[in-house]
C-alpha positions in Angstrom: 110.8 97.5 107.6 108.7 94.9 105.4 109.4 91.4 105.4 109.6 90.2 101.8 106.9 87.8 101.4 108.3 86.4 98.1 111.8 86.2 98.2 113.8 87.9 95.2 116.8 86.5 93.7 120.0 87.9 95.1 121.1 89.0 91.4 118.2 91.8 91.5 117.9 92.3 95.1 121.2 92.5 96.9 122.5 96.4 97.0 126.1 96.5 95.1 128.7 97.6 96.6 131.2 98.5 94.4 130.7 102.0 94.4 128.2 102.3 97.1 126.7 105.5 98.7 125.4 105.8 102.3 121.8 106.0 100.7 122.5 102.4 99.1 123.6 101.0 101.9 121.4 102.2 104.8 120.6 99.5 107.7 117.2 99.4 106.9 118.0 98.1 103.2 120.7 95.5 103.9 118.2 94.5 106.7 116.0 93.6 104.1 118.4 92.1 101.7 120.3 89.7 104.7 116.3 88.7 105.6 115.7 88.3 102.0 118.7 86.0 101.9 117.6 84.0 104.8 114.3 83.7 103.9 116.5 81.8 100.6 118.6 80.0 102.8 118.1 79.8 106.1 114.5 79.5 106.1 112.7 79.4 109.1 109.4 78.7 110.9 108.1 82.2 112.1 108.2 82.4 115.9 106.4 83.8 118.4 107.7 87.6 118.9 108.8 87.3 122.9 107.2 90.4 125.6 109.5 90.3 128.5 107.7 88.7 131.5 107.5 91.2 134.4 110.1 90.3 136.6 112.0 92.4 139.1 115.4 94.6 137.6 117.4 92.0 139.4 116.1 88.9 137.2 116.1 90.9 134.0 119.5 92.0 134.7 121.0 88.6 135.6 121.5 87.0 132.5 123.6 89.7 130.9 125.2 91.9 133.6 126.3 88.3 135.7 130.3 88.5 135.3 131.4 84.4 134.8 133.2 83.0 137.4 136.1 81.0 137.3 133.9 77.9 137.9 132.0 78.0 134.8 134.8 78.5 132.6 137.8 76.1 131.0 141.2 76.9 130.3 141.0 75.6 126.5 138.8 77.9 124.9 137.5 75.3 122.5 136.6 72.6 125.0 138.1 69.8 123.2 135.0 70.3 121.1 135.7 69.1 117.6 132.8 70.0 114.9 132.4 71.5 111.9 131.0 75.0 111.9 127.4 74.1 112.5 124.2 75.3 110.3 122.0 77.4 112.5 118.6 77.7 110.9 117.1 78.7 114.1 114.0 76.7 116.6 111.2 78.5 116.2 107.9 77.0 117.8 104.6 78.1 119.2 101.3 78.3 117.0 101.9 81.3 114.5 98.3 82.8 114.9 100.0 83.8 118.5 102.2 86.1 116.6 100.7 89.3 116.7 103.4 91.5 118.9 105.7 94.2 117.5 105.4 92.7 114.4 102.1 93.3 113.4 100.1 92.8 110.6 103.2 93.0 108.0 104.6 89.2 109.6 101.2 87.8 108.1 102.7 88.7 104.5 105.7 86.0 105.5 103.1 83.1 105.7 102.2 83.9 101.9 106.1 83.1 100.7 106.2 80.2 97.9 108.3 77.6 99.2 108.2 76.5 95.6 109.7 79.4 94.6 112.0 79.7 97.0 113.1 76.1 97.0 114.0 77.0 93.4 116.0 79.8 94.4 117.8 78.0 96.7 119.0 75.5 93.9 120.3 78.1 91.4 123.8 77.3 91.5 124.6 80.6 90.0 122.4 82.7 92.6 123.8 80.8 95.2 127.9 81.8 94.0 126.8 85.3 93.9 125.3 84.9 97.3 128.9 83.9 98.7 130.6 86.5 96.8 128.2 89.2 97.6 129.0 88.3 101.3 132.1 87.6 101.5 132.7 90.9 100.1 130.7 92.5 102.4 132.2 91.3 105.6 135.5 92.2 104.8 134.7 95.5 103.9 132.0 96.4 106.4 134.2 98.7 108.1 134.9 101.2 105.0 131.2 100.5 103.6 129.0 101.0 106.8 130.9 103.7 108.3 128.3 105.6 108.7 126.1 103.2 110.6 126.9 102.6 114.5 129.1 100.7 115.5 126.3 98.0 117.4 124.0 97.5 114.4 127.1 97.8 112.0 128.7 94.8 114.1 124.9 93.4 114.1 124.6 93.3 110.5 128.0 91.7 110.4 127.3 88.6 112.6 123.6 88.0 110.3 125.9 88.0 107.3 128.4 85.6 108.6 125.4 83.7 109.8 124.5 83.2 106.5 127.8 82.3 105.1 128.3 79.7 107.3 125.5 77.9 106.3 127.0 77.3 103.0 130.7 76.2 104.3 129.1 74.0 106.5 127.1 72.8 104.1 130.0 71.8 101.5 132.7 70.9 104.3 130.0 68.2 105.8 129.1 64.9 104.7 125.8 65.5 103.2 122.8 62.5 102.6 121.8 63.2 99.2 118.7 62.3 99.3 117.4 64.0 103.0 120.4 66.6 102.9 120.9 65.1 106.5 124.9 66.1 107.2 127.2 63.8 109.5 128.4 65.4 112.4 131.5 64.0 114.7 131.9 65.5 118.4 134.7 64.5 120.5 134.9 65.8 123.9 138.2 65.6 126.2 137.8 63.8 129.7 139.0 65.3 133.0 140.0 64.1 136.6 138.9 60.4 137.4 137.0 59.9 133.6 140.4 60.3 132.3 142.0 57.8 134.7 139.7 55.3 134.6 141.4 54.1 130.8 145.1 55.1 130.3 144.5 56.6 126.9 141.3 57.0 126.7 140.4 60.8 127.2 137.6 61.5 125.1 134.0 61.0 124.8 133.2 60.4 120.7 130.0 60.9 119.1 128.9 60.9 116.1 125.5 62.6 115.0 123.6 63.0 111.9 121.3 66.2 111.8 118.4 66.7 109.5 117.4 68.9 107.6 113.9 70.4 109.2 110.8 71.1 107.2 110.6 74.7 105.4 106.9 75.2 105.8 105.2 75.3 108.7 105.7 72.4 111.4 107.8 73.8 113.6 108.3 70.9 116.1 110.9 68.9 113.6 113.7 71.4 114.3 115.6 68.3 117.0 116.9 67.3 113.6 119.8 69.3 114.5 122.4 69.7 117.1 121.8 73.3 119.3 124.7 74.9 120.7 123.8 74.3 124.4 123.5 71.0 123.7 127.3 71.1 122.4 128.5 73.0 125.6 126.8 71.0 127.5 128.2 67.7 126.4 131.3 68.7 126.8 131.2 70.6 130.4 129.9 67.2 131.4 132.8 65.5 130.1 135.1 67.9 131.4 133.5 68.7 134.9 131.1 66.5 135.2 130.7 67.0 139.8 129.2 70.1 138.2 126.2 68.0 137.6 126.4 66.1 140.1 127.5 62.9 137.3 128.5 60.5 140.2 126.4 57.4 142.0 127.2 59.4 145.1 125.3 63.0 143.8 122.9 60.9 142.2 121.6 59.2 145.4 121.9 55.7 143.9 124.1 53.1 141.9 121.5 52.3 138.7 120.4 55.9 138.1 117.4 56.8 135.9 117.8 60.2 133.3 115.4 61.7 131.3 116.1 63.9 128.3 113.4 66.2 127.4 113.6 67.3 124.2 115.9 65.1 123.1 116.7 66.4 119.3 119.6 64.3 118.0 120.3 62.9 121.2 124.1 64.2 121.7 123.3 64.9 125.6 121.6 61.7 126.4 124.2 59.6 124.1 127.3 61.7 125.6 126.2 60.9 128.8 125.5 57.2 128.6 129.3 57.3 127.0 130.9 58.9 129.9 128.7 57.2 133.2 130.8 54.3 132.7 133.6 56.1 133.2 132.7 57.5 136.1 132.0 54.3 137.9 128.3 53.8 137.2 128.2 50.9 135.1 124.3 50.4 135.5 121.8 53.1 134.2 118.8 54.1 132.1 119.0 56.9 130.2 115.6 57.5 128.1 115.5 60.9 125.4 112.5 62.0 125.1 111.0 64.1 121.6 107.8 64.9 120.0 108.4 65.2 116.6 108.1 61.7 114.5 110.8 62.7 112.3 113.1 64.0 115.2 112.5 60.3 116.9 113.2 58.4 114.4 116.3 60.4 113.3 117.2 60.0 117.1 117.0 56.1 117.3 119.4 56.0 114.4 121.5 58.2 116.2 121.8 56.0 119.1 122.1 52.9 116.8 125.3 54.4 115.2 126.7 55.0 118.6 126.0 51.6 120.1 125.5 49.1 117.2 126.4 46.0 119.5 123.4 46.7 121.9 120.9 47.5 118.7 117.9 45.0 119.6 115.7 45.6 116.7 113.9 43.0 114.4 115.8 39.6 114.9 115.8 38.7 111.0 116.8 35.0 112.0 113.7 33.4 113.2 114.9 30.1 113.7 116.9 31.0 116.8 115.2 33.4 119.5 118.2 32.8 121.8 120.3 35.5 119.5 118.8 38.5 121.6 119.6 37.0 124.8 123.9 37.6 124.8 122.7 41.4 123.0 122.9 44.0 126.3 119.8 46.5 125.5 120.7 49.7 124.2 121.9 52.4 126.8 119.4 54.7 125.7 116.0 54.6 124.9 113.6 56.8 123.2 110.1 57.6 123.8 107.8 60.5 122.3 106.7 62.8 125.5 104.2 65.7 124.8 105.3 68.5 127.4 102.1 69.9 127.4 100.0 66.0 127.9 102.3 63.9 129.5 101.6 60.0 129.3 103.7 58.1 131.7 103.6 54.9 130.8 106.3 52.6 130.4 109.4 53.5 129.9 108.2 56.8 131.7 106.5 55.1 134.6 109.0 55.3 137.0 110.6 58.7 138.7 113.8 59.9 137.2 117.1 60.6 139.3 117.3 63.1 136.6 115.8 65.6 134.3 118.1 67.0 131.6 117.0 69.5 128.8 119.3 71.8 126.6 117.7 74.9 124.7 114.3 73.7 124.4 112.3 77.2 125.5 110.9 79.0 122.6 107.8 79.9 123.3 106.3 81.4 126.2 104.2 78.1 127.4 107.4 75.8 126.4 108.6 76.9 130.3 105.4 76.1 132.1 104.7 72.9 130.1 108.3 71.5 131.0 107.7 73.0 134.8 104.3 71.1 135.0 105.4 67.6 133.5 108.9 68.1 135.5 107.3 67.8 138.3 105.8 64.9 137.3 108.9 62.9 136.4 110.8 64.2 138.9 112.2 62.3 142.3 111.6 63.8 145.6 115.6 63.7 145.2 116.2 64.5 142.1 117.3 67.5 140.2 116.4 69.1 136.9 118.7 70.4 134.9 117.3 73.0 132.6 119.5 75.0 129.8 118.7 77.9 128.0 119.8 80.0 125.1 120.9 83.8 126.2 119.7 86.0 123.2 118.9 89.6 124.0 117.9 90.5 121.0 115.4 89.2 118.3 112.7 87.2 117.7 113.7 85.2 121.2 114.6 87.9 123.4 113.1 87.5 126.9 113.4 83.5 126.5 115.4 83.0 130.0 112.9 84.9 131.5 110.1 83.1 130.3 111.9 80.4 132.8 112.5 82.3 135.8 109.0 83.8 135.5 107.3 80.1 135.5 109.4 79.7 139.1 108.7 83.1 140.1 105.2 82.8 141.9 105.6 80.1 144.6 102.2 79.5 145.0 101.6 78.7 140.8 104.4 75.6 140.9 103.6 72.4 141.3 103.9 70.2 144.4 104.8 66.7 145.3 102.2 64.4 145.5 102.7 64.5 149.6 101.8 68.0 149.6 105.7 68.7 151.1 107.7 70.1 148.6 107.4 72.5 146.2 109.4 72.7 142.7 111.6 75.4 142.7 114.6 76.7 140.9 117.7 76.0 143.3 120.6 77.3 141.6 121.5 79.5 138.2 125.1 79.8 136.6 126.2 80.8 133.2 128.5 79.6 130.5 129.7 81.9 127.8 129.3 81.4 123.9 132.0 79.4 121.9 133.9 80.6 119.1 132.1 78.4 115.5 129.3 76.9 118.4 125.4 78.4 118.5 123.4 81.1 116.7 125.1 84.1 115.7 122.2 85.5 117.9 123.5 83.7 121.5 125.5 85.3 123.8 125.6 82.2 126.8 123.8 79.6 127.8 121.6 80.2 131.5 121.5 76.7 133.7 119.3 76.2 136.1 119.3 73.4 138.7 116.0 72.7 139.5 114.6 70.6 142.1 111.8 69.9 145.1 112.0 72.2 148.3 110.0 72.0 151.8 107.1 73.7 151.9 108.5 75.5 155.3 111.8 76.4 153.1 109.6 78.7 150.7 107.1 80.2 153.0 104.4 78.2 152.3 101.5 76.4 154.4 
């Protein structure tokens, strides 16, 4: 099948279906029109197509066959998430010359697509209505129409087109900034155990987000202008179990712990979690999220303003009085720009982190090693990393979790603590399952890994 490299208007692409025939509706052809579509609306950075790493038929297995235990599930199925639906236009990152796999030449034709052209597209009001129509009608009547198609890609062409269609009832259901198309998101997730007792009514973490809208063209490192669906399940398992991360001065080896977010994005770990270690009983800590992108940092010092406008410390506009600052506390969290792949660690990064946190950042085959590598720089000989990643089996990110694994797999290849004693290694793994309205239609779990520093003698090694 041929990507379109100049997206056609739905009025004179989509296949009707109103008295539709097999041969009009074949997968390959609604393949094309759904990719057409999202080309429209959705659009997307290409990413690098994923090879599987070579990894024993126990590690490639894992992360689908592993049955989840009753440890990494909650009895409310929602999680006392409350969001809107979210718009999932996908993280694609790597350098697209890279992309040369099972897509071949015909993924070069995508780089030629007018984004004039299609940003036009995209604002046709009257396109756009027979866009929702078109699917709309074909969802509900996928069963009678692709009955000839198997029941896996039937269901798989399904989920793309309800993909879509999401994106516009987010869109309208959200508050939307005019001018940046930046949409207001509010999370609230419920409190468990000694969080909830610590203020009698008072069982809920809020936060409140605004996502971007990333670049259509080519810069594929703005896409932590929106909330990821790990980061979402994440938030809240903390909230909910949070000895599960170890969320105590106790685990944490100290009563003025340091955490570091690695690819922050909007910030809703880092700012969830500087929320809820109060409530725990650690008053005193430094949480600093971390990002690359300008756009993504600046986005996520607003976020953290909105959360915590008492302790924002910027410009003093009253110069006659530089005693104002001193009653402000500084803000809870900080930001800093980190580059995975050159890490500076000067200040606020000078110091060694209690904790490493980062949620669905893997999207390229180096994204693993990088974060490995500077990890291991951050890191305290005590600390632990705690590393989340999308499950998607299929696609243009299939073999992501194993681009993880595989950067742990040779001993000998990760780093070692500056003593020469311990080697990085990946402790622990355990899976979460997707959420109903929460992720890309393309997710099926979320893989954490606790990572930390091991003897040398533990691992074999001399």
């Amino acid at each position: 099948m041929r990507p379109l490299a100049h997206p056609l208007p739905p009025t004179s692409s989509l296949p009707r279906l109103r008295g539709s025939s097999p041969d009009d509706l074949t997968e390959d052809k609604i393949d094309l029109a759904l990719h057409n579509l999202r080309d429209i609306y959705c659009p997307l950075p290409r990413a690098v197509a994923f090879s599987k790493p070579s990894l024993p038929p126990s590690s490639q297995e894992d992360y689908l066959t592993v049955p989840v235990s009753s440890s990494t599930t909650t009895s409310d199925a929602n999680g006392g998430i409350t969001t809107p639906q979210p718009i999932d236009s996908g993280y694609a990152s790597g350098d697209d010359d890279n992309d040369d796999n099972k897509a071949g030449d015909d993924d070069d034709d995508c780089e030629t697509a007018d984004t004039g052209h299609i940003a036009t597209l995209r604002a046709d009001d009257y396109e756009r209505q027979f866009t929702i129509r078109w699917l709309t009608g074909f969802i509900s009547r996928a069963e009678e129409l692709l009955d000839h198609i198997d029941e896996d890609p039937r269901q798989r062409l399904v989920d793309d087109a309800s993909y879509i269609l999401a994106s516009f009832s987010s869109a309208s259901s959200a508050d939307e900034d005019e001018d940046a198309g930046a949409i207001v998101r509010e999370f609230s997730f419920a409190l468990a155990g000694p969080a909830q007792e610590e203020e009698e009514g008072h069982n809920k973490i809020d936060v409140r987000l605004t996502d971007g809208t990333p670049a259509t063209g080519t810069d594929h490192t703005d896409v932590g202008l929106q909330s990821w669906g790990a980061s979402i399940v994440i938030s809240d398992m903390m909230c909910s179990h949070p000895e599960r991360f170890g969320l105590s001065a106790e685990a944490l080896g100290t009563t003025e712990p340091r955490i570091i977010e690695l690819g922050a994005g909007t910030g809703l770990v880092g700012i969830t979690m500087a929320k809820l270690l109060p409530r725990l009983g650690v008053p005193d800590f430094e949480i600093i999220a971390t990002d690359y992108h300008p756009a993504v940092l600046a986005n996520l010092r607003d976020n953290v303003a909105a959360n915590f406008p008492s302790c924002d410390d910027d410009d003093d506009d009253d110069d006659d009085d530089d005693d104002d600052d001193d009653d402000q506390p500084p803000p809870p969290v900080k930001t800093c720009l980190l580059d995975w792949s050159a890490p500076c660690l000067d200040a606020p990064l000078h110091k060694p982190a209690d904790m490493l946190v980062a949620t669905d950042v893997v999207y390229a085959p180096e994204h693993a090693v990088w974060l490995r590598d500077c990890a291991a720089r951050l890191l305290a000989p005590h600390g632990v990393f705690w590393l989340i990643a999308s499950v998607r089996p299929n696609g243009r990110f299939e073999g992501v979790t194993d681009t993880v694994e595989a950067a742990f797999e040779d001993v000998g290849e990760c780093p070692r603590s500056e003593d020469g004693g311990r080697v990085l290694r990946i402790l622990g793994r355990d899976r979460y399952e997707k959420r109903k309205g929460v992720g890309r239609a393309d997710e099926i779990g979320y893989k954490v890994f606790r990572i930390g520093w091991e003897g040398i003698g533990e691992v074999g090694l001399s």
